[in-house]
N, C-alpha and C positions, 0 to 999 in steps of 0.2 A: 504493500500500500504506500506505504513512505518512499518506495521507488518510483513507483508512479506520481505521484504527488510530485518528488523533485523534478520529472522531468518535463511535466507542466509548467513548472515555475521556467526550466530552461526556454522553454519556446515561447512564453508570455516574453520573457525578458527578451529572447531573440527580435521578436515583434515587434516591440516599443524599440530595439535598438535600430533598426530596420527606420521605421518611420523618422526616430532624430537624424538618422541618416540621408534620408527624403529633405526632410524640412534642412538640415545643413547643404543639400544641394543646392535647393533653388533657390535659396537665401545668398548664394555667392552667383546664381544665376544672376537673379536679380542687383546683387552689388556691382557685376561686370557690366548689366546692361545701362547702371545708373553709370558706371564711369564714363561708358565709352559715350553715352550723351553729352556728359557733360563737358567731355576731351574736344568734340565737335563744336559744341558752343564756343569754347575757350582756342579758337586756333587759330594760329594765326592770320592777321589780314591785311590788306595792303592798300597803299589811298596815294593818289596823284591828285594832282588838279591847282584851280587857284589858291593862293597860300596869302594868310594874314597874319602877319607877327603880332603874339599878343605883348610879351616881354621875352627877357632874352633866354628863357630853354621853354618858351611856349608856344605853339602858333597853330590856324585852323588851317586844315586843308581838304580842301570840298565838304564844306561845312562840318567837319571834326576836328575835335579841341582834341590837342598831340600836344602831351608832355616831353620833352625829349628825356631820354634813358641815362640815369648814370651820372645828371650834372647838375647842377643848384645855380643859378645865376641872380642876382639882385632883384627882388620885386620893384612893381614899377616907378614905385613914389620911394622909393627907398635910398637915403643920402650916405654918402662916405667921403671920406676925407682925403687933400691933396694938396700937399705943399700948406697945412695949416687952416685952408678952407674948406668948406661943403660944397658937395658940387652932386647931381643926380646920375650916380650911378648904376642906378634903377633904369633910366633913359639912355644912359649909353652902351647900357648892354644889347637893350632892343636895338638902338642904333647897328651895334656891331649883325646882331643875328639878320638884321633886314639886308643887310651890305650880302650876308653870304649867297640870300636866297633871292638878290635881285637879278632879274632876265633870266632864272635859271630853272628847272623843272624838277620837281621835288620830290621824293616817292621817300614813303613811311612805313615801317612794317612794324606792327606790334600785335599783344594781345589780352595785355593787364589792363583792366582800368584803376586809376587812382581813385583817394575820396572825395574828389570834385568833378568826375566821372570823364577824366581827361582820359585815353588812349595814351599809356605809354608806350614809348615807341623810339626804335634808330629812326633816324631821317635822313636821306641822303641827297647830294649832287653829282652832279659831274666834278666837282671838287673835292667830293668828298664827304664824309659823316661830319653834319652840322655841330654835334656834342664834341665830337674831339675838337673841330676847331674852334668852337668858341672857348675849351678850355684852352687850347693852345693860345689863345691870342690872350688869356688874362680876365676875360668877360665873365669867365663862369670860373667854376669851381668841381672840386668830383664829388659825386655824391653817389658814389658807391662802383665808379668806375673813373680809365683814365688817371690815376696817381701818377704817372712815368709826366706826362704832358703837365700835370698842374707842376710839377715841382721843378721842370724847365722853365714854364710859363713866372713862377713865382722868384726862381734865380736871374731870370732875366727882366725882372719889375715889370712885366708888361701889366696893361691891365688895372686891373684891381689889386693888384701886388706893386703899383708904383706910389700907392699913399696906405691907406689903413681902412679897414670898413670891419664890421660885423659880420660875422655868416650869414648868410639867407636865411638858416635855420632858427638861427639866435635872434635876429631882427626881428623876424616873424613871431616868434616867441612873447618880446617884448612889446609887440607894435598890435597885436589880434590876440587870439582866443588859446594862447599857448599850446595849439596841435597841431605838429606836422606828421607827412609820411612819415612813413617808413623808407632810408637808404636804400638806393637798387643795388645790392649787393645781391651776394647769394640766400642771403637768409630771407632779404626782404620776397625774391623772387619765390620760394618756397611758398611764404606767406601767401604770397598774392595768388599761387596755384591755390591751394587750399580755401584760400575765399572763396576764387572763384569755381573753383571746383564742389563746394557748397552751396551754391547758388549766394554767396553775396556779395552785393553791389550789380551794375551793371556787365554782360557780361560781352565780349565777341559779336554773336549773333544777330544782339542790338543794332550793332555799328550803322549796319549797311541800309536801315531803314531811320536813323534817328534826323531830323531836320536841322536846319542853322537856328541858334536861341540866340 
């Protein structure tokens, strides 16, 4: 009797092992299917077109607000110092970003939004990646890319490096509501998968339907 008994309990247990074994299947079904949606959402996209410098690591291009990747450059009203005076640094950083991308045709590829639901993004010319030169020429800064170029740029005073200013970061800090990004570094990029790979914030898929604001 006790043998029979035991070997009920064997196959009851078999049973129930069987079904968590069901439900752990399609429970990773199901986690593969949400990724790979989510991997589509998130991939990358590419934008040409007319181009508006906002300041100097920001500009719209066919109606998309593109952060550029990797650099921090002066907000727009933002003042620094030279030779003992104030002078708008904030303005001549745009100056410089407008110089790179005048008569020239622009293409942007990203696929992180930031928290102001900017497109980060490389940008490029026929000259080149807009973020390296602006740090190269002293305008910007790195912000999580680009060190080799800022510390030429900074030994040879070009720039922002030929009087004294605040960081972007620190300015903004002091001047608004004390929150920035996150560095585009590698950690931050992690970050920014994971957001948006949870559906938060704006995401890719958006882009290609969103209007000029």
């Amino acid at each position: 009797m006790s043998v029979r008994r035991s070997a009920r309990r064997r196959r009851r247990r078999s049973g129930w092992r069987r079904y968590g074994d069901w439900l752990v299947a399609l429970a990773l079904l199901a986690a593969v299917a949400f990724v790979s949606a989510r991997l589509e959402r998130i991939a990358t996209r590419e934008y040409s077109g007319p181009v508006r410098v906002m300041d100097g690591d920001s500009l719209r291009v066919s109606a998309e607000n593109i952060r550029l990747r990797g650099i921090d450059a002066p907000e727009l009203d933002q003042q620094c110092s030279l030779d003992g005076r104030s002078y708008a640094c904030g303005r001549s950083a745009r100056a410089a970003l407008s110089e790179l991308v005048q008569g020239r045709r622009v293409i942007c590829e990203g696929w992180e939004f930031d928290r102001y639901d900017r497109l980060l993004a490389r940008c490029t010319t026929e000259a080149g990646d807009l973020a390296q030169r602006m740090v190269e020429s002293g305008w910007a800064i790195s912000y999580g890319d680009f060190r080799a170029e800022e510390a030429r740029a900074r030994a040879l005073r070009r720039g922002l490096w030929a009087g004294s200013f605040d960081e972007p970061r620190e300015w903004r800090a002091l001047d608004r509501d004390g929150v920035n990004e996150q560095p585009h570094d590698w950690f931050g990029r992690i970050a920014g998968f994971l957001r948006q790979l949870l559906g938060y914030g704006r995401s890719a898929d958006t882009a290609d339907t969103k209007g000029d604001r």
